[in-house]
MITOR-375543 format. One record per residue (C-alpha): residue in one letter; x, y, z; residue number from 1. Coordinates in Angstrom, 1 decimal. Example, Ala and Ser with C-alpha at 12.3 -4.5 7.8 and 13.67 -1.06 7.14 Angstrom:
BEGIN
<r 'A' <12.3 -4.5 7.8> 1>
<r 'S' <13.7 -1.1 7.1> 2>
This chain:
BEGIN
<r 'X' <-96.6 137.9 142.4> 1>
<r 'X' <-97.8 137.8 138.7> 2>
<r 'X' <-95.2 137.5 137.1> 3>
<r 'X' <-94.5 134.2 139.6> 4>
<r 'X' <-97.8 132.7 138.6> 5>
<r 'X' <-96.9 133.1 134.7> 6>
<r 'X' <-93.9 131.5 135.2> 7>
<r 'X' <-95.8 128.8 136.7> 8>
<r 'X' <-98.1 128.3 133.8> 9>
<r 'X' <-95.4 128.9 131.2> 10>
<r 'X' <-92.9 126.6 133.1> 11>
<r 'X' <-89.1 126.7 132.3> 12>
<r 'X' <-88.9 127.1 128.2> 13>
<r 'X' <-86.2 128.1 125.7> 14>
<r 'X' <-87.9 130.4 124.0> 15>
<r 'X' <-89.4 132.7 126.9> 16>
<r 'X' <-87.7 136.3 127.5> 17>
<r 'X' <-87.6 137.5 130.7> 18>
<r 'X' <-86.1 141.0 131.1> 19>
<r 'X' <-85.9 142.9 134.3> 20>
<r 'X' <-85.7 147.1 134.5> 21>
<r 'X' <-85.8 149.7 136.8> 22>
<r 'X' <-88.9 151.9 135.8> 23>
<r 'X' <-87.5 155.7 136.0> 24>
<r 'X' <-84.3 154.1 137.7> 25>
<r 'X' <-86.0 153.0 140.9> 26>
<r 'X' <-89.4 150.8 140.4> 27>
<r 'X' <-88.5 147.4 139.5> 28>
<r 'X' <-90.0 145.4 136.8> 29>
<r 'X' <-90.4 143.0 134.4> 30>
<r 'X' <-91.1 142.3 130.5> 31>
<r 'X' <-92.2 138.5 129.1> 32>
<r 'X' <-92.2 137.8 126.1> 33>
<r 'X' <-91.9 135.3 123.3> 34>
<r 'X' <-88.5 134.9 121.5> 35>
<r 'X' <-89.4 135.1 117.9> 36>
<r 'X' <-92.4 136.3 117.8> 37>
<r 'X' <-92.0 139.5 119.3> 38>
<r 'X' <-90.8 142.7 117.9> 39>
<r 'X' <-87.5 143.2 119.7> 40>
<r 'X' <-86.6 146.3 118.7> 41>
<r 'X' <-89.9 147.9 118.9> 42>
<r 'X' <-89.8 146.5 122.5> 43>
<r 'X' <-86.3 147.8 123.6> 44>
<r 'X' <-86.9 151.5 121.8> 45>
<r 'X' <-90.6 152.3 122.6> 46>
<r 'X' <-91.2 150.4 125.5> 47>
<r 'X' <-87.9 149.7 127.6> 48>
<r 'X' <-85.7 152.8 127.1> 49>
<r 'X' <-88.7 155.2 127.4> 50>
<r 'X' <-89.4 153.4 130.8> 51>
<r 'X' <-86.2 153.3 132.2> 52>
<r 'X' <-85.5 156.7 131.3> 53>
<r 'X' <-88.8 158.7 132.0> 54>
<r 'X' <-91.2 156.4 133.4> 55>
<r 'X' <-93.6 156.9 130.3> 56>
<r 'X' <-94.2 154.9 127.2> 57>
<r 'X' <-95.2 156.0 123.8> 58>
<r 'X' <-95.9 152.4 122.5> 59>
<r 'X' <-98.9 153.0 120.3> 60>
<r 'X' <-100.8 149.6 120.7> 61>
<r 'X' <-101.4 148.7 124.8> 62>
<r 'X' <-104.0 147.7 126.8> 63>
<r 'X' <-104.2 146.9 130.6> 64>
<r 'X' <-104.9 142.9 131.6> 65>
<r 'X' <-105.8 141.6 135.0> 66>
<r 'X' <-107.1 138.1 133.5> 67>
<r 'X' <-104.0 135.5 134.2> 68>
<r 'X' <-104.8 132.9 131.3> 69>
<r 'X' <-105.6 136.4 129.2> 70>
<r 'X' <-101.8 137.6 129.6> 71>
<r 'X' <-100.4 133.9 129.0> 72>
<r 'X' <-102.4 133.9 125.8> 73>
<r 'X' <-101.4 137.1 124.9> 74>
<r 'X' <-97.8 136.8 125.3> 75>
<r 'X' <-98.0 133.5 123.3> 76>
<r 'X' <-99.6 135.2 120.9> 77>
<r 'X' <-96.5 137.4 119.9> 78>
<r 'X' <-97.2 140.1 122.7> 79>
<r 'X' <-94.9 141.7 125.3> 80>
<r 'X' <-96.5 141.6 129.1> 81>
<r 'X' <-95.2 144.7 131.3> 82>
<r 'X' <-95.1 143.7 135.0> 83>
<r 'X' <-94.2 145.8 138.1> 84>
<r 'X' <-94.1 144.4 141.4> 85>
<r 'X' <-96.4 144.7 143.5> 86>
<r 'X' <-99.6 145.5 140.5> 87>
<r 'X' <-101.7 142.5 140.0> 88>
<r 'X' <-102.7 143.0 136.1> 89>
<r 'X' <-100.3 143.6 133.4> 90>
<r 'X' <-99.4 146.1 130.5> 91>
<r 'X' <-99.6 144.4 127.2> 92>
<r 'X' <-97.6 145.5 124.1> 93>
<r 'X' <-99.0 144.6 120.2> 94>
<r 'X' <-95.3 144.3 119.2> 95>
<r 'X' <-95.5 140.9 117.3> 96>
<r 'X' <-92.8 140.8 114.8> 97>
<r 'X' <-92.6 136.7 113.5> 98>
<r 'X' <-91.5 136.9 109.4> 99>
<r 'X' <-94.3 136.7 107.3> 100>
<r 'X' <-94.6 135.7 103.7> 101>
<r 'X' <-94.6 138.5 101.2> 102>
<r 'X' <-98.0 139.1 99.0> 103>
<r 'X' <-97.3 137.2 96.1> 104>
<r 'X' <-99.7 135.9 93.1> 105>
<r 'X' <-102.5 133.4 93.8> 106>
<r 'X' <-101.1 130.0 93.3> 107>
<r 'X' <-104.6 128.6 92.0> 108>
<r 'X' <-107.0 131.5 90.6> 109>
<r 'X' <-104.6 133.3 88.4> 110>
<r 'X' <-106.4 136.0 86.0> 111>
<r 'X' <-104.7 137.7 82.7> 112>
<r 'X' <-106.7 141.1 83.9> 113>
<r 'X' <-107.2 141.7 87.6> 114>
<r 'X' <-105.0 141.9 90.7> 115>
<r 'X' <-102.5 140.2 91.5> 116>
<r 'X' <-101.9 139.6 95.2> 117>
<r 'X' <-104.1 137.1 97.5> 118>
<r 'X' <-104.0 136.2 101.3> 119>
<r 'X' <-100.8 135.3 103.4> 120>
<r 'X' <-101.2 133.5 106.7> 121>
<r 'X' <-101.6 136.4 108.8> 122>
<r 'X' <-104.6 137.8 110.1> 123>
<r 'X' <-104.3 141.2 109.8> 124>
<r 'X' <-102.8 141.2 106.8> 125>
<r 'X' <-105.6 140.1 105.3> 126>
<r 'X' <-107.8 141.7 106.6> 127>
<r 'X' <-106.0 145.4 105.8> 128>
<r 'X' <-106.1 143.8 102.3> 129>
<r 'X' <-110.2 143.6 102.3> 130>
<r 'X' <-110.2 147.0 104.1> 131>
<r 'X' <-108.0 148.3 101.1> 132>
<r 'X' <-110.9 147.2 98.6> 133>
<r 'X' <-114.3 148.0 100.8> 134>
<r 'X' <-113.6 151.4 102.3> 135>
<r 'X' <-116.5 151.7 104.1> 136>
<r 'X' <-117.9 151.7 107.7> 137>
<r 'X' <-120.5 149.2 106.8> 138>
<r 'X' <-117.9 146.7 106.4> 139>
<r 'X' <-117.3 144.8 109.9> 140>
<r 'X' <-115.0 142.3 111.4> 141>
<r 'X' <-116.1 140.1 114.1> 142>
<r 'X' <-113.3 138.6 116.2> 143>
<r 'X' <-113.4 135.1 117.8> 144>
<r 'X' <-111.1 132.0 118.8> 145>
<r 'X' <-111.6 128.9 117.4> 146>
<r 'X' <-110.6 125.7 119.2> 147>
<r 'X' <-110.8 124.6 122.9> 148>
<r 'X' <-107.2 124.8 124.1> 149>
<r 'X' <-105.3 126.8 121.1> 150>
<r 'X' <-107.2 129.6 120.5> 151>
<r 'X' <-106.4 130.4 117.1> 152>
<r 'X' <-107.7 133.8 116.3> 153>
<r 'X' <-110.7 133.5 113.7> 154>
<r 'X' <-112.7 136.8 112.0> 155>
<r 'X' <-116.0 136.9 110.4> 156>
<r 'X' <-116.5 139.5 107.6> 157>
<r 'X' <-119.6 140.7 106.1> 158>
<r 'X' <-121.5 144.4 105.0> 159>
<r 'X' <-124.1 145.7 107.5> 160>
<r 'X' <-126.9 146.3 105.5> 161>
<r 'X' <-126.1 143.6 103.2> 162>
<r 'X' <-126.1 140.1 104.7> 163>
<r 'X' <-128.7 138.6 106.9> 164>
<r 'X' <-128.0 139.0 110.1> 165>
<r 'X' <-129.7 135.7 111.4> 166>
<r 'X' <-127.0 134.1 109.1> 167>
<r 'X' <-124.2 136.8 110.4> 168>
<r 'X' <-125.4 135.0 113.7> 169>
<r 'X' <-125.6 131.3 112.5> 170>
<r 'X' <-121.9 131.6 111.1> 171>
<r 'X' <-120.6 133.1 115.2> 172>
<r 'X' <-122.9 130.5 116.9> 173>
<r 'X' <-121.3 127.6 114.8> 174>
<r 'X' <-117.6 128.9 114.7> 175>
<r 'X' <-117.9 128.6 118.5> 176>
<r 'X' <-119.8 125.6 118.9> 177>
<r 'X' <-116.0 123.8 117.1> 178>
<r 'X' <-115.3 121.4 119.9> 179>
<r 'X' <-111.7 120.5 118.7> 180>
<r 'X' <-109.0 121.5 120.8> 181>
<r 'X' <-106.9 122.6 118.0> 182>
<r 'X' <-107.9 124.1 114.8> 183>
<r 'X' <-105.3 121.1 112.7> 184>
<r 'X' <-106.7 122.2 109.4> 185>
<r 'X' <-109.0 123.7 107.3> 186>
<r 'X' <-111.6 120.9 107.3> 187>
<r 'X' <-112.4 121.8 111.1> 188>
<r 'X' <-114.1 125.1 109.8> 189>
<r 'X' <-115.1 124.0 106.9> 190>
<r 'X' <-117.5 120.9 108.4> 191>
<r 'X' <-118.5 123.2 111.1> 192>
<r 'X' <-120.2 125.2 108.7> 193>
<r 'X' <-121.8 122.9 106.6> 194>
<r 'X' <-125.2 122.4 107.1> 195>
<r 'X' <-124.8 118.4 106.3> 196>
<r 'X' <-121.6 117.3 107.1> 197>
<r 'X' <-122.0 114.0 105.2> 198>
<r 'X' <-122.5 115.6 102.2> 199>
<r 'X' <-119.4 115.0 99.3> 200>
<r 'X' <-120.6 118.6 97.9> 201>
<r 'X' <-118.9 121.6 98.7> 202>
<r 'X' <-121.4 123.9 101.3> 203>
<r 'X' <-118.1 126.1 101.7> 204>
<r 'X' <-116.3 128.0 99.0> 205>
<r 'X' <-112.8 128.7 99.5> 206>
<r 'X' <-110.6 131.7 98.0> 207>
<r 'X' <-107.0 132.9 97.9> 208>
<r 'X' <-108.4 136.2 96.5> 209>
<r 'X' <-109.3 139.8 98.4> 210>
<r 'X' <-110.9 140.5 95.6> 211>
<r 'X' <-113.4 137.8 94.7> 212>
<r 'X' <-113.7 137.7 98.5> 213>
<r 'X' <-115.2 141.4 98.3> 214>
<r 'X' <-117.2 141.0 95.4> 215>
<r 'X' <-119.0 138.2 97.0> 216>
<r 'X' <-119.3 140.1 100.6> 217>
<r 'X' <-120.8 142.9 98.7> 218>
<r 'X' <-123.6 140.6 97.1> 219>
<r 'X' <-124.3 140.0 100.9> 220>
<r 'X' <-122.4 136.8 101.4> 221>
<r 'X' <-120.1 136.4 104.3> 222>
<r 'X' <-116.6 135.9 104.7> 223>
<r 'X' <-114.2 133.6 107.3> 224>
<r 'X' <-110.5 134.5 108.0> 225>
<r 'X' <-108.9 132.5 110.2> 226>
<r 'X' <-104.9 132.8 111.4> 227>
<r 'X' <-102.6 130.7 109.8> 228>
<r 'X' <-104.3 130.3 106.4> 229>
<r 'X' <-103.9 131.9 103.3> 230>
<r 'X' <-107.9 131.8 102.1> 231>
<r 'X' <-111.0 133.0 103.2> 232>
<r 'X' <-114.1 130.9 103.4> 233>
<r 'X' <-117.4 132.0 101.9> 234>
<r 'X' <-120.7 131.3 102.9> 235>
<r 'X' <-123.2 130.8 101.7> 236>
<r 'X' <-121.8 128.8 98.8> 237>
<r 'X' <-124.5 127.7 96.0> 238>
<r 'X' <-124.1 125.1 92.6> 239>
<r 'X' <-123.2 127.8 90.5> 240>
<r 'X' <-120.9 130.6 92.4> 241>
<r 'X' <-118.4 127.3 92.0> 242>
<r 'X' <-118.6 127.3 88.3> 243>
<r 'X' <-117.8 131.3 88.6> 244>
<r 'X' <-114.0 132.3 88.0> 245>
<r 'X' <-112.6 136.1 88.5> 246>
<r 'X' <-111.6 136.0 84.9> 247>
<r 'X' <-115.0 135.9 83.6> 248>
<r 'X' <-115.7 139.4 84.7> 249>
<r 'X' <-112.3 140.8 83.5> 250>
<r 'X' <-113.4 139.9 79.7> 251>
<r 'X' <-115.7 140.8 77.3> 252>
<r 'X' <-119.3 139.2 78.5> 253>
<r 'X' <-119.4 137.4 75.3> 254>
<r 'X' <-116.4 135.7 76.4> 255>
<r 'X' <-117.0 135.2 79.6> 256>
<r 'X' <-120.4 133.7 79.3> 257>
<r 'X' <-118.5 131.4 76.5> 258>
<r 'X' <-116.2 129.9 78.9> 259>
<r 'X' <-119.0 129.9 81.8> 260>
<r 'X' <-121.2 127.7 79.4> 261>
<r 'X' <-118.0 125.5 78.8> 262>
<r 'X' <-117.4 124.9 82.7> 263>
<r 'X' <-120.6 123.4 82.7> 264>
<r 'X' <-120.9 121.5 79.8> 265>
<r 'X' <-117.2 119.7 80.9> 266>
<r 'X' <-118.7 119.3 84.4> 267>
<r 'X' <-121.7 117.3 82.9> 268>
<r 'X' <-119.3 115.3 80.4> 269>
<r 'X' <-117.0 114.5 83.0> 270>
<r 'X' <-119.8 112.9 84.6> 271>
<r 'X' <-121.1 110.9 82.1> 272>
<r 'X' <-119.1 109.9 79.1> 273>
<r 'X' <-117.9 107.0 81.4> 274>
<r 'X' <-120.9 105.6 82.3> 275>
<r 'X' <-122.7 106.3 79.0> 276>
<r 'X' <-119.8 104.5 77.0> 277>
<r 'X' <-120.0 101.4 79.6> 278>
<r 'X' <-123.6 101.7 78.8> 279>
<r 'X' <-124.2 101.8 75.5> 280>
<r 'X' <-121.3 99.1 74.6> 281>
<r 'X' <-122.9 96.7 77.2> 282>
<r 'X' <-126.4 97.0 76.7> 283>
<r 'X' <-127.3 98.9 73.8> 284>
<r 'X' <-125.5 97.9 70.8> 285>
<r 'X' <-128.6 99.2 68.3> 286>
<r 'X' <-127.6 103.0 69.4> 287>
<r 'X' <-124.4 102.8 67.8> 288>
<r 'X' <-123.4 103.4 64.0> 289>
<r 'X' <-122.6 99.9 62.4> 290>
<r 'X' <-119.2 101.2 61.4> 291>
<r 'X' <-118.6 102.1 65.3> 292>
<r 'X' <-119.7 99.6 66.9> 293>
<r 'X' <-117.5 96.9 64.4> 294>
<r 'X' <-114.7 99.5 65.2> 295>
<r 'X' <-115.0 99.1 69.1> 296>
<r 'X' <-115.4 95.3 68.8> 297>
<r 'X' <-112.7 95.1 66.3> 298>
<r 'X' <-110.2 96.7 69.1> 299>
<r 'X' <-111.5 95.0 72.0> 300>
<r 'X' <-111.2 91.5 70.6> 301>
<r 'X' <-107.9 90.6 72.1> 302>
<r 'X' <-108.8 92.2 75.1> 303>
<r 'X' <-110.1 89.6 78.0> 304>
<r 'X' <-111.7 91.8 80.7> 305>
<r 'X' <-115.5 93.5 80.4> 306>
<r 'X' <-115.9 96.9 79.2> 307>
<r 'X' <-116.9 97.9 82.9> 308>
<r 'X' <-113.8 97.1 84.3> 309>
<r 'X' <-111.5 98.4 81.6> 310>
<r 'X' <-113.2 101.9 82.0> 311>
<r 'X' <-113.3 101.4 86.4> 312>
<r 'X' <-109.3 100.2 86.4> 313>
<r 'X' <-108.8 103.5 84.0> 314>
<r 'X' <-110.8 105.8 86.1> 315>
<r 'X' <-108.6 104.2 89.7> 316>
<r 'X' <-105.3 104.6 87.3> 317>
<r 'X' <-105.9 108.2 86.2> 318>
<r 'X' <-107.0 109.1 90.0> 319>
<r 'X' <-103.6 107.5 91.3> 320>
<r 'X' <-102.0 109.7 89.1> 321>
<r 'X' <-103.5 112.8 90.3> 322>
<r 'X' <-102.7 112.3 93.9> 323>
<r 'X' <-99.2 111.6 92.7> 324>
<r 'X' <-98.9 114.2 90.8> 325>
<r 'X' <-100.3 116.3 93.9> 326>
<r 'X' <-98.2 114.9 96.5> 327>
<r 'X' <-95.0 114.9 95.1> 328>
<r 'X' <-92.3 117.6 94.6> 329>
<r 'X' <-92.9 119.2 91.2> 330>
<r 'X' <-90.4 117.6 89.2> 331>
<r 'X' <-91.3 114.4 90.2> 332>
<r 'X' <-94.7 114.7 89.9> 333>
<r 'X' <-94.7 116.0 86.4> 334>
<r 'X' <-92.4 113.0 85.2> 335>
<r 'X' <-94.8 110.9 86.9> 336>
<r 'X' <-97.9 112.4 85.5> 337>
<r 'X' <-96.0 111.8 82.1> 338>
<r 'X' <-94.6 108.5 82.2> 339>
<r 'X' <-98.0 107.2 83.9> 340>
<r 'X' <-99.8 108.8 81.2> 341>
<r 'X' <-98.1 108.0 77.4> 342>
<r 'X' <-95.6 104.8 78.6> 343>
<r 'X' <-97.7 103.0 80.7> 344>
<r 'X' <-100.4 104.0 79.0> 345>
<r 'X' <-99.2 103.0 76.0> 346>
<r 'X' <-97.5 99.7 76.8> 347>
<r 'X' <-101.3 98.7 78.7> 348>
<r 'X' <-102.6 98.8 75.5> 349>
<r 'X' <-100.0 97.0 73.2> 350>
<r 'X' <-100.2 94.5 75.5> 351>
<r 'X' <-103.7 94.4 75.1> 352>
<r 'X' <-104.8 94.6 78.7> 353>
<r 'X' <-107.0 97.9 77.7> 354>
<r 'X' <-108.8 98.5 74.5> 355>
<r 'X' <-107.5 102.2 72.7> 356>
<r 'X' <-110.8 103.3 72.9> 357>
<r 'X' <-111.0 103.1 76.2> 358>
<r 'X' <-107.9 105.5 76.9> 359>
<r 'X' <-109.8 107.8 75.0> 360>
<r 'X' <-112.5 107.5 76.8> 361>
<r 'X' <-110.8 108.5 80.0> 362>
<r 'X' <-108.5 110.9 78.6> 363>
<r 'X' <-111.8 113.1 77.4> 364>
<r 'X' <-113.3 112.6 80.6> 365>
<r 'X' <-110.3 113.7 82.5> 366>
<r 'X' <-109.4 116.8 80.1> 367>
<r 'X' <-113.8 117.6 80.7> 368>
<r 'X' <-113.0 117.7 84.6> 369>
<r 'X' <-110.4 120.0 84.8> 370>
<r 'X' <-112.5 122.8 83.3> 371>
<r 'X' <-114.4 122.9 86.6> 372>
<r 'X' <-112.8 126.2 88.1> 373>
<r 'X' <-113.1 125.2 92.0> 374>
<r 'X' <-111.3 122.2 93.2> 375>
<r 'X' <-113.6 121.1 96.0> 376>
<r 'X' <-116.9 121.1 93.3> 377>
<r 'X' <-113.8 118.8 91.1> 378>
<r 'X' <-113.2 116.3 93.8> 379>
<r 'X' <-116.9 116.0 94.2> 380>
<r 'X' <-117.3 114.9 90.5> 381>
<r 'X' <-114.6 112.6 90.9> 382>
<r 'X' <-116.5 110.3 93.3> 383>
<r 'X' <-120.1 110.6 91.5> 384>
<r 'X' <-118.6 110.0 88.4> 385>
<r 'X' <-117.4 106.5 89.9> 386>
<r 'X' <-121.0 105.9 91.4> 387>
<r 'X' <-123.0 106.6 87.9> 388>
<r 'X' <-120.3 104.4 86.5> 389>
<r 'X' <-121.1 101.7 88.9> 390>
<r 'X' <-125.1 102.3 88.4> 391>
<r 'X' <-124.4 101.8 84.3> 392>
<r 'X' <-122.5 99.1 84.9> 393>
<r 'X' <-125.7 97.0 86.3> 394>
<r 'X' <-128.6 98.6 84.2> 395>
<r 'X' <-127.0 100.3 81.3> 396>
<r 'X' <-128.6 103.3 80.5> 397>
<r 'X' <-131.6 103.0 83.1> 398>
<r 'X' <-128.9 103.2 86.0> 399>
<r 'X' <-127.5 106.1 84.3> 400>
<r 'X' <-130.5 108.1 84.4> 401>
<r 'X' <-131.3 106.7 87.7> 402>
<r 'X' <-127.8 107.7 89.2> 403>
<r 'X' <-128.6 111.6 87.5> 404>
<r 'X' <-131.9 111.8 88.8> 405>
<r 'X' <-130.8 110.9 92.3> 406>
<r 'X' <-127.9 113.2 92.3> 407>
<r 'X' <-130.3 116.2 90.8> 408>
<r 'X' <-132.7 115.6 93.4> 409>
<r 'X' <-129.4 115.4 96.7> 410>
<r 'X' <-128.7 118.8 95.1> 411>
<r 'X' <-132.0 120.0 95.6> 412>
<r 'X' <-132.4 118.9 98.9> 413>
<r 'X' <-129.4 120.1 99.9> 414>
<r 'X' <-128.7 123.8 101.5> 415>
<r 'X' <-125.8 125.9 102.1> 416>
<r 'X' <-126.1 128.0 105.8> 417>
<r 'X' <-130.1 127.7 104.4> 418>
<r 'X' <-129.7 128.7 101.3> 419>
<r 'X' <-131.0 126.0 98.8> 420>
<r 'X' <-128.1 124.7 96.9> 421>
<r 'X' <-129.2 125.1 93.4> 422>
<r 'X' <-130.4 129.0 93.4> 423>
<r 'X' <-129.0 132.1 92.6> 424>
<r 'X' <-128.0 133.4 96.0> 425>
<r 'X' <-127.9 137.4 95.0> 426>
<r 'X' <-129.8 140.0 94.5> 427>
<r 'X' <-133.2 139.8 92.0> 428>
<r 'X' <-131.3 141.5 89.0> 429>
<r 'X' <-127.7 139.9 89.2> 430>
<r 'X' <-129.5 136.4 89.5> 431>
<r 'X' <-130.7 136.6 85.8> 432>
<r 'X' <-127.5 139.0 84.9> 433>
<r 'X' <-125.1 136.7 85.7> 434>
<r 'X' <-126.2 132.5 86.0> 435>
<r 'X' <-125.4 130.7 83.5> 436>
<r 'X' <-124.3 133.2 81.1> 437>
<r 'X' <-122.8 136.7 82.4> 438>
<r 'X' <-124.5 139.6 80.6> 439>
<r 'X' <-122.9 143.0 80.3> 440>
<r 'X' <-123.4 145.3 83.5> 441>
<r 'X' <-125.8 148.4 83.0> 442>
């Protein structure tokens, strides 16, 4: 019997319902279902008294299933199977009914003027919340399941008309080319999608949003939702959609073309004002002001170790306390992010083991970095800000503009689902409109 072999498969667990009923009072059957993630009162009221009582059931969402694995995954899913004896397929139910995490504020890309709610970690949540905002039948959703053995329901978003459909087809064909039996994280969609999976760059932008995920389908970009995470994926993702923020299109364009041009400028002295101070204190003393440069040696004179690794121990420091500040509970972390930051910070150079300009040096360089709006792009500049270091460090300024020149030319070789990476991926008129600067909107 069917229900037999499910039981099989399923084995003996805790968390398995298995109710029997007499359909109309006289045909015996049998309802399996998941404890906890099934609706149980939908179950008992539209499916079960209905049944018992008339032989009939009004339950709005069913299908038939004559697939065995199909029903299993199904039930685990938060579905209730309907079984009579004797039929060898089964009556499915959509009555999942797990809690779910209200809609609540973004946690990351908060605006002043714009909406308020972003993704939860269910599917159809989110995608009722992109429905909400593109109320048309060119917008489609492609179902698929991701992962070998777990099956984690996946959907790929994008407008008909609008996005390429050899990329629409790229995104499906690498989606279910993941060979991982689980989907354990984020990363195992991400690197899927990435066209150079070595890269540190991001080739994947990530959102918490519906509505910078809509704005960027409707430029003919394509969206990733997959079950269990509160962010869509976008592809393709270029250089500068990454310096873009939602709050640059809820100001004035003046405004928002201000703070635009100030992302990047911080991006590019994040980079360098390391390297550039190792630099120019190491191997070219005649660029500095006399007054300066007696300043800098005047402060350093106690101090025993090279300016290189003040400036590389400084950079480690101020990346330890990041990842503290990250990883621990919020409290903690912001004591940590404070004590590490004036105390110790404070004591290292009293006891001259740092010169003060180079805490200053770091400071600006850390306060530069957090400008850049999308925190992949931010981790990115983290690690190539350590190699240029290391490239001043052995030939001054050449290494510097050696180190830029290289990392201009990785970014131009590098694509995003075959987009080049430093383009304006959108239409002819928006790609002026809204680059560097946004423009106001005719």
């Amino acid at each position: 019997m069917l229900s037999q072999q499910i039981k099989q498969i399923l084995g003996e667990q805790g968390d398995i319902i298995e109710l029997d009923l007499l359909i109309k009072g006289t045909k015996p059957a049998k309802i399996i279902a998941v404890d906890g993630l099934v609706n149980l009162r939908a179950v008992g009221v539209e499916v079960v008294e209905p049944l018992t009582l008339h032989g009939i059931t009004w339950f709005a969402a069913q299908k038939e299933e004559s697939d065995i694995n199909e029903i299993v995954r199904n039930i685990l899913s938060g579905d209730a199977a309907l079984i009579v004896d004797g039929e060898e397929k089964a009556t499915i139910f959509d009555s999942k009914g797990f809690s779910l995490r209200g809609i609540s504020e973004p946690g990351q890309e908060n605006v002043i003027k714009g909406p308020k709610d972003s993704f939860i970690e269910a599917l159809r949540t989110n995608t009722a919340l992109i429905r909400r905002r593109l109320n048309t039948p060119d917008l489609k959703f492609t179902d698929l399941k991701l992962g070998k053995e777990a099956q984690t329901n996946a959907t790929v978003v994008y407008l008909e008309g609008k996005a390429e459909p050899e990329k629409v087809a790229e995104v499906l064909r690498r989606l279910e080319k993941i060979s991982e039996q689980f989907i354990k994280s984020t990363s195992s969609v991400e690197e899927s999608l990435k066209d150079n999976p070595w890269s540190i760059f991001p080739q994947v932008m990530f959102t918490e949003r519906p509505d910078k995920l809509c704005a960027n389908i409707a430029e003919g970009k394509i969206g990733i939702l997959v079950d269990g995470y509160p962010i869509a994926f976008i592809v393709p993702a270029v250089f500068n959609m990454l310096f873009q923020s939602g709050e640059d299109y809820s100001q004035n364009y003046a405004h928002g073309s201000y703070v635009r041009l100030l992302r990047y400028a911080g991006a590019f002295l994040s980079l360098i004002i390391p390297a550039f101070y190792v630099a120019i204190t190491t191997f070219h003393h005649e660029m500095l002001p006399t007054n300066l440069m007696l300043s800098i040696i005047k402060s350093k004179q106690a101090v025993s170790f090279t300016t290189f690794l003040e400036v590389f121990a400084l950079l480690v420091a101020f990346e330890i306390l990041i990842e503290a500040g990250i990883r621990l509970p919020k409290s903690i972390g912001q004591a940590v992010s404070i004590i590490g930051g004036l105390v110790v910070g404070d004591a290292a150079v009293s006891a001259k083991l740092i010169s003060p300009a180079i805490v200053v040096v770091v400071a600006a360089t850390g306060i530069c970095g957090f400008v850049v709006s999308n925190s992949d792009l931010a981790n990115s500049f983290r690690i190539t800000r350590i190699l240029l270091l290391v490239s001043a460090g052995f030939a001054g300024l050449y290494g510097l503009s050696l180190g830029l020149i290289f990392m201009l030319y990785y970014l131009c070789r590098t694509t995003s689902l075959g987009a080049p990476y430093m383009t304006a991926y959108k239409d002819g008129d928006s790609t002026i409109r809204d680059g560097l600067l946004r423009l106001p909107r005719k």
